[in-house]
Structures are given as C-alpha cells and as structure tokens.
C-alpha positions as CSV (number, residue, x, y, z in Angstrom):
1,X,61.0,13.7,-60.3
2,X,60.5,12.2,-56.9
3,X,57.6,10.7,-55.6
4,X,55.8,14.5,-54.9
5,X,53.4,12.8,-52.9
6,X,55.8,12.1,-50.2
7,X,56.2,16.0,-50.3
8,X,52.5,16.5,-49.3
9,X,51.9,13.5,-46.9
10,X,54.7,15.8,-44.9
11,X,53.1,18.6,-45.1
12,X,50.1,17.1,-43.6
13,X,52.4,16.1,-40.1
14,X,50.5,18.9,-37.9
15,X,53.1,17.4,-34.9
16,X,56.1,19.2,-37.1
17,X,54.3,21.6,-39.0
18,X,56.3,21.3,-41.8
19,X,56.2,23.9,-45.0
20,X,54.2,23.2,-48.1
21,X,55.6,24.2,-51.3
22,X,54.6,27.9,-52.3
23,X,52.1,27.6,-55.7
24,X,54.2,27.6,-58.2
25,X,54.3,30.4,-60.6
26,X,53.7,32.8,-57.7
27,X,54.9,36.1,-58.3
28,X,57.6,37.4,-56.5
29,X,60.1,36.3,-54.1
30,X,59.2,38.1,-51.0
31,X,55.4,36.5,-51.0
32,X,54.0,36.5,-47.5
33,X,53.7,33.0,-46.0
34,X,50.2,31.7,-44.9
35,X,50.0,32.5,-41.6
36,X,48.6,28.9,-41.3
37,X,52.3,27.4,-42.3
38,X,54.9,27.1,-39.5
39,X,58.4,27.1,-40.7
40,X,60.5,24.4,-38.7
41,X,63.3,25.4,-36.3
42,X,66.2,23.0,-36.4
43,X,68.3,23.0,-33.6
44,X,72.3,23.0,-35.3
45,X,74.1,21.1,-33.8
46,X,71.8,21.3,-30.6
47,X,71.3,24.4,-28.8
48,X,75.1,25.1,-30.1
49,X,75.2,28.8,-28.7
50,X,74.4,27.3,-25.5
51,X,76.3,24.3,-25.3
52,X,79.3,22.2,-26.3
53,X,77.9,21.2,-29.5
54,X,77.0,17.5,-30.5
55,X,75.9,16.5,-27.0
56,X,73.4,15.4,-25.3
57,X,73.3,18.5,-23.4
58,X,73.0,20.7,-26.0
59,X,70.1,19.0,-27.9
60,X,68.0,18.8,-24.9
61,X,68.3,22.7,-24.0
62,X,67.1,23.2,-28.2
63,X,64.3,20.6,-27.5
64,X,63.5,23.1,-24.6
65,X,63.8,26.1,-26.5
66,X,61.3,24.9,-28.7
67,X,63.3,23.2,-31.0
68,X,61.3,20.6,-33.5
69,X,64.0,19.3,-34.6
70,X,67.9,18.8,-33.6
71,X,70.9,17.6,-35.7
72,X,73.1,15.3,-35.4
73,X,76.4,15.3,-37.9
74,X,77.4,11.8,-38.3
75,X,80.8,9.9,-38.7
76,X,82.1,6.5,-37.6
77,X,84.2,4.6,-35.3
78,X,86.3,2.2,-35.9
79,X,83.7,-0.6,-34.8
80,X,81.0,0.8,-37.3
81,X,78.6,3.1,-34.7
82,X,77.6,6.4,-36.1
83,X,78.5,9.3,-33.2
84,X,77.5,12.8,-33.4
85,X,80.4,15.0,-33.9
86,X,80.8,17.7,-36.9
87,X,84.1,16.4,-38.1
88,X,85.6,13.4,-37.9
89,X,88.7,15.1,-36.4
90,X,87.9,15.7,-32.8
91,X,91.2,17.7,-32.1
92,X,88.9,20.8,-31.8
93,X,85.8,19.8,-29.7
94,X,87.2,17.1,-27.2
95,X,89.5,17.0,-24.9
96,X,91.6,14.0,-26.8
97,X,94.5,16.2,-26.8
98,X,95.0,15.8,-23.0
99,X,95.0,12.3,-22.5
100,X,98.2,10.7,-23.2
101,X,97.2,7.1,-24.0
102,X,96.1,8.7,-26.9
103,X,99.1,10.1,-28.5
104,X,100.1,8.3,-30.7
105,X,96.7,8.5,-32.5
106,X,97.4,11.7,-34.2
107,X,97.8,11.7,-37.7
108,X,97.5,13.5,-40.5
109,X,95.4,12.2,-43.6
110,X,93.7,13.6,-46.8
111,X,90.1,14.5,-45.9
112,X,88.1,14.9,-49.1
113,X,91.1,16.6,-50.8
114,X,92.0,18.3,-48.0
115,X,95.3,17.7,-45.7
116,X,94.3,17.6,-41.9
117,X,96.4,16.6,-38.8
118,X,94.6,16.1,-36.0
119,X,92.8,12.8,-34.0
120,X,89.6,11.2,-36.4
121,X,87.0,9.3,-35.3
122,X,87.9,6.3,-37.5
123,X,90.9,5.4,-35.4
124,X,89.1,5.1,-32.0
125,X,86.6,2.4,-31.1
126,X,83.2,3.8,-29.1
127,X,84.5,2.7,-26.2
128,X,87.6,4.6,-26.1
129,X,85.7,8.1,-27.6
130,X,83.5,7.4,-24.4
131,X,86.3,8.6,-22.0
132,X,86.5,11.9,-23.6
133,X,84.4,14.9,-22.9
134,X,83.5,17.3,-25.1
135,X,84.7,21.0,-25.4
136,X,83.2,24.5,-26.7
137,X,84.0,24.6,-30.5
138,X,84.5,28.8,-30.8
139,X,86.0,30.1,-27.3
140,X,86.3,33.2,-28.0
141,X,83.2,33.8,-29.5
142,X,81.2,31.6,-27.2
143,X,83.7,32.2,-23.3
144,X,80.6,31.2,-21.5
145,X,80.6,27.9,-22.9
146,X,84.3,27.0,-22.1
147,X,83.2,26.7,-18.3
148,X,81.2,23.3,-19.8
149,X,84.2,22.0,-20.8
150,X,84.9,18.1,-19.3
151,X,81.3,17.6,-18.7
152,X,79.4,15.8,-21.8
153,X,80.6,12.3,-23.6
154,X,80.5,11.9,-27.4
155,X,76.9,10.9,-27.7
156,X,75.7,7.8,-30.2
157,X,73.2,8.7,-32.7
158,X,71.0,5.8,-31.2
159,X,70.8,8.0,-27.8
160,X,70.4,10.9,-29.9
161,X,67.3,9.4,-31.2
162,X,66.5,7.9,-27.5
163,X,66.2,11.5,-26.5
164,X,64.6,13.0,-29.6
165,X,61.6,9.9,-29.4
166,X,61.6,11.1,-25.4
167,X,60.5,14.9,-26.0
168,X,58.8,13.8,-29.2
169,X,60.6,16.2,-31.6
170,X,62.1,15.0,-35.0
171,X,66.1,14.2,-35.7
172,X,67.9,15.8,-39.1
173,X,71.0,13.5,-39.3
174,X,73.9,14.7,-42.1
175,X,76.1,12.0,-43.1
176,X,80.1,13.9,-43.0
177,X,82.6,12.9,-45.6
178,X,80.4,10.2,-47.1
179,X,83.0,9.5,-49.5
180,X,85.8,9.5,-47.3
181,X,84.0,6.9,-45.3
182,X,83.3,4.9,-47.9
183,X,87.0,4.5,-48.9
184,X,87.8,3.5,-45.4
185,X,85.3,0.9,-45.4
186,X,82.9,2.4,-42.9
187,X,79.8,3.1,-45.2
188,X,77.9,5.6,-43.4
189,X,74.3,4.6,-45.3
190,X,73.7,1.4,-44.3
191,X,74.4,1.6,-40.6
192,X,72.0,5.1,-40.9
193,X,69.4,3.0,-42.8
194,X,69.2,0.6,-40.3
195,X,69.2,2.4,-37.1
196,X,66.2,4.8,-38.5
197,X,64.3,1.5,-39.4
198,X,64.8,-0.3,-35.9
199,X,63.5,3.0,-34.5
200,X,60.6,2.7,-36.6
201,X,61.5,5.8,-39.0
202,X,60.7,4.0,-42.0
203,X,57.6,6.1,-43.7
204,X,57.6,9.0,-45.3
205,X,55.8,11.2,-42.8
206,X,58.7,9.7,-40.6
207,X,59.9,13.0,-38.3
208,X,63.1,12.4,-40.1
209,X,65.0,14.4,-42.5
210,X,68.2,13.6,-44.1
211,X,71.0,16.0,-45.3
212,X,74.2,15.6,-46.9
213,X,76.8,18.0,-49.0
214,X,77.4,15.0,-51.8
215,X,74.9,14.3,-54.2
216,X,76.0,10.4,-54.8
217,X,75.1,9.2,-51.3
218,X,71.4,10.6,-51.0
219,X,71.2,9.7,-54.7
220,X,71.8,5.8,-53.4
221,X,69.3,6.2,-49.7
222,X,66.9,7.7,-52.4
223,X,66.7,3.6,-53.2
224,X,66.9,2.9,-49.5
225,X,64.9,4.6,-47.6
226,X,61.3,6.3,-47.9
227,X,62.5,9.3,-45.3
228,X,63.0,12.4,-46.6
229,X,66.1,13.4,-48.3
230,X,67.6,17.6,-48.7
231,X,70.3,18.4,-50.6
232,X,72.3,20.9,-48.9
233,X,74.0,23.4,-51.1
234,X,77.0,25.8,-49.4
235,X,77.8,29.2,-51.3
236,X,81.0,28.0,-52.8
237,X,82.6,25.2,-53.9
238,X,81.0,21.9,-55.0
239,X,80.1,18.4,-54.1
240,X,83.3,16.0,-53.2
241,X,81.7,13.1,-55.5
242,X,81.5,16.0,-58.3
243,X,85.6,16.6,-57.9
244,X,85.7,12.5,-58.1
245,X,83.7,12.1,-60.7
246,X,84.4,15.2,-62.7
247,X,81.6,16.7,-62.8
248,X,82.1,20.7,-63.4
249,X,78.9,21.5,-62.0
250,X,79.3,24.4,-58.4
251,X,76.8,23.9,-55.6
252,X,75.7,27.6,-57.1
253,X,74.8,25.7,-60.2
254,X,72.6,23.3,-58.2
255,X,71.2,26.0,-56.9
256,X,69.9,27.3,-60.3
257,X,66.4,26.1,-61.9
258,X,68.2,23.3,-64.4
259,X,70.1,22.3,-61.0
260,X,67.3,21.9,-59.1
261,X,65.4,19.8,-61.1
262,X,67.9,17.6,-61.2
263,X,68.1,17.5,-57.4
264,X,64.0,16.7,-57.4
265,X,65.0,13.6,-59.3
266,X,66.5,12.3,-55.8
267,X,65.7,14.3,-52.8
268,X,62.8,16.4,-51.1
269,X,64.6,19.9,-50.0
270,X,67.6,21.8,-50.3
271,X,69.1,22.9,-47.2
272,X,70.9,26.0,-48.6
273,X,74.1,28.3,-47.5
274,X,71.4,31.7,-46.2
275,X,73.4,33.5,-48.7
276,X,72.2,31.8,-51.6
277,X,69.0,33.5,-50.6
278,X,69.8,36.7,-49.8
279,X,73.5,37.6,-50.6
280,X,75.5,39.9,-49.2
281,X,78.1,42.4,-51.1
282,X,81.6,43.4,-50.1
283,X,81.2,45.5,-47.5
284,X,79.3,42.7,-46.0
285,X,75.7,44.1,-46.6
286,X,72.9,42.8,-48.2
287,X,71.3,42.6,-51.8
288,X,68.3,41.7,-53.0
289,X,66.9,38.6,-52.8
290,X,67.4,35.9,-55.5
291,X,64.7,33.5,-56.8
292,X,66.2,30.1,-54.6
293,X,63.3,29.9,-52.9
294,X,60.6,30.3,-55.9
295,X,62.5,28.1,-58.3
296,X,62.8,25.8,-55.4
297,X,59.4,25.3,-54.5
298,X,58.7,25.6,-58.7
299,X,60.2,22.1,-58.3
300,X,58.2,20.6,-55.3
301,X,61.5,21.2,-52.7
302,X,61.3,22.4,-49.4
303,X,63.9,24.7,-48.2
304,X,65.5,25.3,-45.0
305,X,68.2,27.6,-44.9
306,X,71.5,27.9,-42.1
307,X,72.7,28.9,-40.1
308,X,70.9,31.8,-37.8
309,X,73.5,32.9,-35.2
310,X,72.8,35.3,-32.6
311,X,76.5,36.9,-32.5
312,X,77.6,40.3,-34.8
313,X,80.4,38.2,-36.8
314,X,77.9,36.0,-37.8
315,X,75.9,39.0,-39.0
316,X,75.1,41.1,-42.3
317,X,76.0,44.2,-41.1
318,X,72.7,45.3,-41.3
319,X,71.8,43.7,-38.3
320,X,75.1,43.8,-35.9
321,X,74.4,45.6,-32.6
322,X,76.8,47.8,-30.7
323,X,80.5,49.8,-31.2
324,X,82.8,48.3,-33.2
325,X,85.6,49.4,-32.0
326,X,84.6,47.4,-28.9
327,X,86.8,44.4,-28.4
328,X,83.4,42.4,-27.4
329,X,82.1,43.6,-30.7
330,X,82.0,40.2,-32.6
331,X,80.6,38.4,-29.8
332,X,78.0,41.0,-28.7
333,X,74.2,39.9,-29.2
334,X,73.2,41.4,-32.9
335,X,69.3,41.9,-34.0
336,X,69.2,37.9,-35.7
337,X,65.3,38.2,-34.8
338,X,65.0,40.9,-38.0
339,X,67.4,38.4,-39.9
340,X,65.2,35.7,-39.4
341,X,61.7,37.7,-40.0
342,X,63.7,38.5,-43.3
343,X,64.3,35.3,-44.4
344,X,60.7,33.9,-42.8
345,X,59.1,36.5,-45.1
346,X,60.5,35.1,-48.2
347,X,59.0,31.8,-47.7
348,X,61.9,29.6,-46.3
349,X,60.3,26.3,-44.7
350,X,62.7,26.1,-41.9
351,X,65.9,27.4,-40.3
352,X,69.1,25.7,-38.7
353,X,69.6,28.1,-35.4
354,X,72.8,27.8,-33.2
355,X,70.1,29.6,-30.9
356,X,66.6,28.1,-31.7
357,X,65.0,30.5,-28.6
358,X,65.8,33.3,-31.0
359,X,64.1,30.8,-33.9
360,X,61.1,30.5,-32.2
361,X,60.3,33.7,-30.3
362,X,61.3,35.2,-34.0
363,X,58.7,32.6,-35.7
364,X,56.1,33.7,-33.2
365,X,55.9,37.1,-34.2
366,X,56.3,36.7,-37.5
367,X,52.9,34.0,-37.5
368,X,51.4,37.0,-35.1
369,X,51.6,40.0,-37.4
C-alpha cells in the first residue's frame, strides 16, 4: 500500500480542507459526513460553463466562484511545453481551422486506438498555438459562450500555476494520452515532474493532485514525485496501457474492492465517472447507491467524483428542470444543487464542477444543515 501517512498529512491542509477517509468498516453508504469535513470543489476545466474552457479566463472566474482547485488537461507541443487543452486535437476548441498558414497541418492519426483527423498539439511549436484563440467546446449547449470566441490564447501550465499560486488555490493537472505521448517522444512525466518541483510542489501536503486515465504513468510519478496521485476510473471501457499490455481488467473492475487495493499500491484517490456511485437505469434514472465510496475509503483513497453540470442533458432525470418538449430543454438550468447534496451525503471528498458556484453554494448548505 502507499505511504498512508501522506493520506493524513493532507487531510491536515486546513488551506484546502481536503476529505479524510470515512472509518473504515462504517456501516452504510449514505453515512452523513462530519460537518467538520469540507469536500473540495474542483474547478473542470475552469469555470467551463462559463467560459471557453482551458483558459486563463475560465480558471480565474472558478477561482472566484470559490473554486479550491482548477484543472488543467495536459498535452505537448512540439518543443516539449505542457499546454492546457483537453485533447491534443484542437480542431474543436480553437480557431486553427481559420487560419490558412495552418492547413496543411491537418492530419489524421491513431489516438490511443482510435482514428482522428483533425489539427494535434504535437505538430505546432508554443509559439505558433499562441496565435490562436480559443473557442466554446458545446455551442449549442453553452450559445452564451460562443460570443467569447477569439478572445483567450492557449494557456501554458506554468501560467496556469502563475495564476493558481496568485489566488492561492491548488492545481489538479491530468496528463492526456500518456501513452500516445510517450511513443511520439514527448514524455509527459518528466516535464510535469519538473515544473511542479521549480514551483516548489514537491511535498506531500503540496496543493497538488495528479490524475490520469492509465494506470502505467502514475504507477512510474508514484517513484517520482511525493504529490498526490488519483486514479480516475470512467464508467466503461479500460485503461489504454491495459489494451497494450493485455491486461483484461475494465475500469469497473478497478472500481471493485480487489481493484482498489491494487490502485492503493500506487496512488492516493480515485477520481471516479459519478455513475460509478450512483448509477442510473435505462430510462436515465437513478438506483441505489453502490459501495465505491466505502470500499474506497476501506482502502485509505480519497474520492472525488465528475463531473457536476448545471444543464438538463447532463442530468439524471430526476433532477432536470422544465418541459421537454421545449427546444431549450437540454440547455435549461436543472436542480444540480440536489445532485450534488446527493452525492455530498454519501461521503465523496470532492467534486469536478463545470459550474463550481453551484459546487459551493451547494457545499454550503449541505455543511449548514
């Protein structure tokens, strides 16, 4: 197992009130959370409801929401300096497409198994990713945001850090594609590992946490770094090193006791799909709870759960607001405040939120009642 000590010298940070693990062998998996334990709000992606995602922008309005801390998805450039974009194809949240010296950049390559065409990262040097401006990811969900189009640069992770140390509220980098990167030759890890350390995140009480989807990466920062380390575990599929390497095993395995146990051996939290925890049936309603959370904590690992939209398609539809027959249906405002007392109830240490105002004021009542 790893070092569980780190596990409590974070829970002792009063600046980030991070979660202690629930006792285990506590009955139940609806327990009531000490009201003298704050769950953390993670800003995804920024204040992504809000804002063009992955930009400066958009992290500062979380940090004013109340955010304590923001995330930044990781890839490369062709020089080796980590930006902050959610995929290392761009065609979808800049406005590469539009600027002709660029066209010939488009290709289409296999992206952990996948074929994509588009414009990546990899092929552009910082410099060149400077001159484009971001754009709203989900139009027609988010119209609002489309009127911010053109106005916010690709931001490096070293001035998402600048502005993170400026409010004094943590960072939550994922490393994209890890495996990809590696075959390219543009190792995500070390370049990570060495900006956290000239930044002086280097302990474990560091207001750092690191996520990824593949198990092999944080398995080698485990022997890297002294930060904290979360597994993240989606509701299908499985790890891209475990399609490598063979290895049968579904992220729903990892999310059973045997699974993670073995995830202890190497990181400090799972960051897990929110319907791992409380899954939803056919009609798109939901069940009862499963025992994540318990066998999670059972095994000395936070867990902070994504990702807390405001809008109805984002919803259970136990919480969606309004007609819908209403063309404005899917976009329309739904109660995410009752999702998010559901889900702080059961004991989750924190919560990615495309709107971290919701996060909060939701936190707030729940710590009040």
């Amino acid at each position: 197992m790893r070092n569980v000590t780190k596990i409590g010298t974070i829970a002792l940070v009063a600046l980030f009130a991070l979660a202690a693990a629930i006792a285990a062998g506590a009955g139940g998996q609806g327990q009531q959370r000490s009201q003298a334990v704050e769950p953390i709000v993670i800003g995804h992606r920024g204040a992504s409801a809000y804002r063009p995602e992955h930009t400066l922008a958009s992290y500062e309005l979380a940090i004013r929401m109340g955010a304590d801390f923001i995330e930044p998805d990781l890839v490369s450039t062709s020089d080796g300096v980590l930006v902050a974009r959610h995929e290392n194809d761009i065609s979808g949240t800049t406005d590469v497409a539009d600027h002709p010296e660029f066209a010939a950049r488009r290709a289409t390559k296999v992206i952990d198994g996948n074929s994509i065409t588009g414009w990546f990262t990899e092929d552009f040097t910082l410099a060149e990713l400077k001159t484009l401006r971001a754009k709203e990811r989900l139009p027609q969900v988010r119209p609002d945001n489309v009127a911010l189009d053109g106005l916010f640069e690709i931001p490096t992770f070293q001035e998402v850090i600048d502005l993170a140390k400026r409010y004094g509220v943590g960072i939550y980098p994922e490393t994209k594609h890890p495996t990809y990167f590696d075959g390219i030759g543009l190792s995500l890890e070390e370049p990570l590992v060495a900006t956290l350390n000239a930044n002086g995140y280097t302990r474990p009480n560091s207001p750092v946490f690191i996520q990824s989807f593949e198990t092999a990466n944080l398995r080698q920062l485990n022997g890297m770094t002294n930060v904290p380390l979360v597994q993240l575990l989606d509701e299908l599929g499985r790890p891209y090193d475990f399609v490598v390497n063979g290895d049968p095993r579904t992220y729903k395995d990892l999310a059973r006791p045997e699974g993670l146990r073995f995830i202890s051996e190497y990181a400090d939290g799972v960051g897990v799909n929110k319907n791992l925890i409380v899954p939803r049936d056919s009609q798109n309603r939901l069940l009862p709870p499963t025992t994540l959370v318990r066998d999670a904590h059972r095994e000395h690992l936070i867990v902070h759960s994504w990702t807390f939209r405001n809008e109805n398609t984002f919803l259970p539809e136990d919480f969606r607001v309004g007609n819908p027959a209403r063309p404005e249906y899917p976009r329309t405002t739904g109660n995410m405040a009752s999702e998010l007392a559901l889900f702080y109830s059961l004991g989750v240490d924190g919560v990615f939120s495309d709107n971290p105002d919701t996060a909060v004021g939701a936190r707030s009542v729940f710590l009040d009642e």
